[in-house]
N, C-alpha and C positions, 0 to 999 in steps of 0.2 A: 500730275501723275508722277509720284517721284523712280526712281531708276533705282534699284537695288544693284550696286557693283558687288561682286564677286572674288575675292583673289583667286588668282590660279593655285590648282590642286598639285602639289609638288609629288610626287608617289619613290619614294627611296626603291631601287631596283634591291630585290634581294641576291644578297651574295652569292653568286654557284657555289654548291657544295662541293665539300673538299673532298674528292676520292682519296681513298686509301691506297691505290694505285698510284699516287702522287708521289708518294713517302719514299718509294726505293725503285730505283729506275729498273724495269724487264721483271718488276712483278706480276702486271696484268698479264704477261707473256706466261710466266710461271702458274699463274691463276687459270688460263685458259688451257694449260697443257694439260692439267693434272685435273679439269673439270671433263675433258675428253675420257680421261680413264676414268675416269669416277664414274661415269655415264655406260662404261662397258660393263659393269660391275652393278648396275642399278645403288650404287652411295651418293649418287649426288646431292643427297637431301643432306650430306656431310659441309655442306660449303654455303647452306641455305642463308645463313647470317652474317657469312663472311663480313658484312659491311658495319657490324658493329664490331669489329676488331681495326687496330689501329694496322700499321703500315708494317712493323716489325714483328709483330702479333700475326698476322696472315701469312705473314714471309714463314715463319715460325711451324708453323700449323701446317704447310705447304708440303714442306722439308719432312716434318711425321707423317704427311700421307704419304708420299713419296716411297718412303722408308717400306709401307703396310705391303705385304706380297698378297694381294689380291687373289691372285691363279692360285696357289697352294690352300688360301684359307675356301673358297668357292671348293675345289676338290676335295676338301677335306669335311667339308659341311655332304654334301655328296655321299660319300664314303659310308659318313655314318646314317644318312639316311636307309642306303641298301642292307648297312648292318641291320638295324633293327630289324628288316619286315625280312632278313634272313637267318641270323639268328637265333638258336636256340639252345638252351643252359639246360647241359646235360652232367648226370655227377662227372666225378672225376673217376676212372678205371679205379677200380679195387684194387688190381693189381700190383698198384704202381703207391699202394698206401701201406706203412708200416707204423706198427704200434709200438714203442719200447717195454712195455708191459708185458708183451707176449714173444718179444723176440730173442731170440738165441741168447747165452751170455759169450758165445763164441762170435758170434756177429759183432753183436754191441761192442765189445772189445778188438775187433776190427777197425769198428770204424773209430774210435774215440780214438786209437791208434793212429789212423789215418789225419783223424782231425788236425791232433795236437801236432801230428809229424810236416805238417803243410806250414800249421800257423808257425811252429819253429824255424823252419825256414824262412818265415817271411813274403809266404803267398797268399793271407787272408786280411784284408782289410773292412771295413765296418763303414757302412753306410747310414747315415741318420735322416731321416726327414722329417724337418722341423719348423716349415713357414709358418704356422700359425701360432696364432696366440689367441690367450689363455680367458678370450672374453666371454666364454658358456660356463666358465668356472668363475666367475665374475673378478679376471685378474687381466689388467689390461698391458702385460710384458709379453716376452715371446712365451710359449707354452713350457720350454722346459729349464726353465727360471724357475717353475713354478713347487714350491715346497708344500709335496702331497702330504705332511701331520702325520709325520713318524716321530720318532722322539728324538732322532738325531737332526731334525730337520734340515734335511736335508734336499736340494732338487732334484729334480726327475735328470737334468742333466749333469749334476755328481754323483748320485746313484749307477748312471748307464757307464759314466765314465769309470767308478772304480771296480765296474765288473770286468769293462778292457784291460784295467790296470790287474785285476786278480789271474784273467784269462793267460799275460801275458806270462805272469811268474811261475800257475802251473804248466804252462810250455817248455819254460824254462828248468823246471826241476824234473818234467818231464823225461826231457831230452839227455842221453847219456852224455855227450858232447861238452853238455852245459853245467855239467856238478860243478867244475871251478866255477869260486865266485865272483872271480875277477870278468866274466864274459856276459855281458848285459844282456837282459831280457829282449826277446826279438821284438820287434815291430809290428805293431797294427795300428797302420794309421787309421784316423776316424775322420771319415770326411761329413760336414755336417751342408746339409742344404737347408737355407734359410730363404726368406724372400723378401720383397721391399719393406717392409713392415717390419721387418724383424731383426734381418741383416746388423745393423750398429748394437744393435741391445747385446747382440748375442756374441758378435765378437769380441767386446769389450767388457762380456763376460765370463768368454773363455780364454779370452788369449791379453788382453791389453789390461783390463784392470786390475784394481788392490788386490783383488783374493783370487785374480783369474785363475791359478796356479793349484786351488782349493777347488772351486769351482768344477775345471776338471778333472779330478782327481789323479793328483799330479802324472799326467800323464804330459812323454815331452811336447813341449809348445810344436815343436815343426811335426807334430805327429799329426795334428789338431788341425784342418783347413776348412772353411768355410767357403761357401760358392753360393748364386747368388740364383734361386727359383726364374725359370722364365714368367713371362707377362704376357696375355695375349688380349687382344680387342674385346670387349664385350659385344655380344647381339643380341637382338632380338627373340621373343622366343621360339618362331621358328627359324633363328639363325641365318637368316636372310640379310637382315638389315645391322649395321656396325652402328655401336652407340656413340654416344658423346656422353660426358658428366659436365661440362660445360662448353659454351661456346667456344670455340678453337682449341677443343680440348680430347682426343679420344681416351672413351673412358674402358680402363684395363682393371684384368684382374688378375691372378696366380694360374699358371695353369695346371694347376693341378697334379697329383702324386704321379700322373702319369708323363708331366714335363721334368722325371729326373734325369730321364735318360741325353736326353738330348742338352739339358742343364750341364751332366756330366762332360757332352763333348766338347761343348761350348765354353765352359771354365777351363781347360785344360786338365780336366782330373782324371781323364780316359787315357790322355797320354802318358800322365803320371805315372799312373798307375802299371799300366803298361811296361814304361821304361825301368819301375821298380820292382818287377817282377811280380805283381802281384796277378795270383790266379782263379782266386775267388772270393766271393761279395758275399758278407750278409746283410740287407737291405731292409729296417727298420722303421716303425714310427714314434717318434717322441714319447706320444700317451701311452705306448707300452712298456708302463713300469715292470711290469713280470718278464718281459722277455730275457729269453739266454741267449742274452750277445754271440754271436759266434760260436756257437755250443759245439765242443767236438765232437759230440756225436751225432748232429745235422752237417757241420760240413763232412765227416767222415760216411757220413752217407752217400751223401751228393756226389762226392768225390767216384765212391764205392758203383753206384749204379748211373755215374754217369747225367747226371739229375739238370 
């Protein structure tokens, strides 16, 4: 009977796997801190993968949630819940509507008075909003790059600009003050609000490159500032839940016409303006190529009734 030997079965232990926690000493500490808020918040499905991010990459990720105000965005999702189911879009008072068609020419010549007598002074400034671009018109720059097929072809943001620049000179000629020609057209500066997307195209269209100069319509460069659209969380659609566009990555987007204001305090443009005297805003959108910048006879109203 012969004997079948054997060699012994040698079994290679497998490596423990390398935490990411390894990488940077008082991260798990950081990981664990900031999994406690996430969990008051119902986000913790935010950190669900953590382990496929490296050690600097989590650190990383940490640091922007950290950053997220939690309490403000929860009350603010809140807020508009109640808006909705309270509520309800009624016209605007008659009262408080004026037609130029039908109004006085003693009015209208009030206020166009009023208008041009503010912005000569140097209390009207122009507000542009401008994050988007130009991709529903199949043009992928910021929107008002964009050369609406006039014959001077010209863009929507040389067109807006040499209406500042025309507004400025009849103020100018306007104003008794100003007959000499030696005393420069008054100021309206144009502050443009752009957003991540947009922000480099636009300033290096209006202010830093070859034709910037044209672009604007030569209006002065330090008249001309740019500020940068807020960015908020994406969620869910019932707004409960904070997204991601990739792992360790929260995914954001523009917040909308209604983040100018806050944009504005946030850039310094509120206190500019401010310390510049200026005492009123007319606050536009890009795509409207028809608008009248500034029209003295809408500021001269506003002014007029207090508006």
């Amino acid at each position: 009977m012969g004997i079948a030997c054997c060699r012994p079965l040698h079994v290679l232990p497998c490596p423990p796997r390398q935490s990411v926690f390894n990488d940077i000493p008082g991260l798990e500490d950081r990981y664990l801190e900031v999994m406690v808020k996430l969990k008051a918040y119902e986000q913790e499905h935010l950190l669900d993968h953590y382990q496929k991010l490296d050690g600097e990459s989590l650190s990383s990720f940490i640091e922007e949630l950290n950053k997220l105000d939690f309490d403000k965005m929860d009350k603010e999702r809140k807020k508009l819940d109640q808006k909705k189911e309270q509520d309800k879009i009624t016209p605007y008072p008659a009262k408080h509507l004026h037609d130029l068609r039908t109004t006085a020419s003693e009015t209208k010549a009030t206020w166009r008075k009023k208008g041009l007598e503010a912005i000569s002074r140097g209390e009207v400034a122009v507000v542009l909003v401008a994050g988007g671009q130009g991709t529903r018109l199949g043009f992928n720059k910021p929107k008002g790059m964009y050369n609406i097929g006039l014959p001077s072809n010209k863009t929507l943001f040389q067109l807006q600009a040499e209406k500042i620049q025309k507004l400025r000179a009849l103020a100018r000629k306007y104003t008794k003050k100003n007959k000499d020609s030696t005393i420069p057209a008054p100021r309206i500066p144009w502050y443009i609000m752009t957003s991540e997307a947009t922000h480099s195209e636009t300033v290096d269209f209006l202010l830093s490159g070859k034709d910037a100069k044209i672009h604007r319509g030569n209006l002065p460069r330090e008249d001309v500032k740019c500020f940068r659209q807020g960015m908020m969380p994406c969620v869910s659609k019932d707004g409960k839940k904070i997204l991601l566009s990739s792992v360790g990555k929260i995914a954001e987007s523009p917040n909308g016409n209604g983040g100018l204001y806050s944009a504005l305090a946030h850039s310094g443009i509120l206190k500019e303006m401010k310390e510049s005297g200026i005492k009123y805003v007319h606050a536009y959108c890009v795509d409207n190529a028809l608008t009248k910048i500034a029209d003295p006879y809408f500021i001269g109203f506003c002014i007029d009734t207090k508006a």
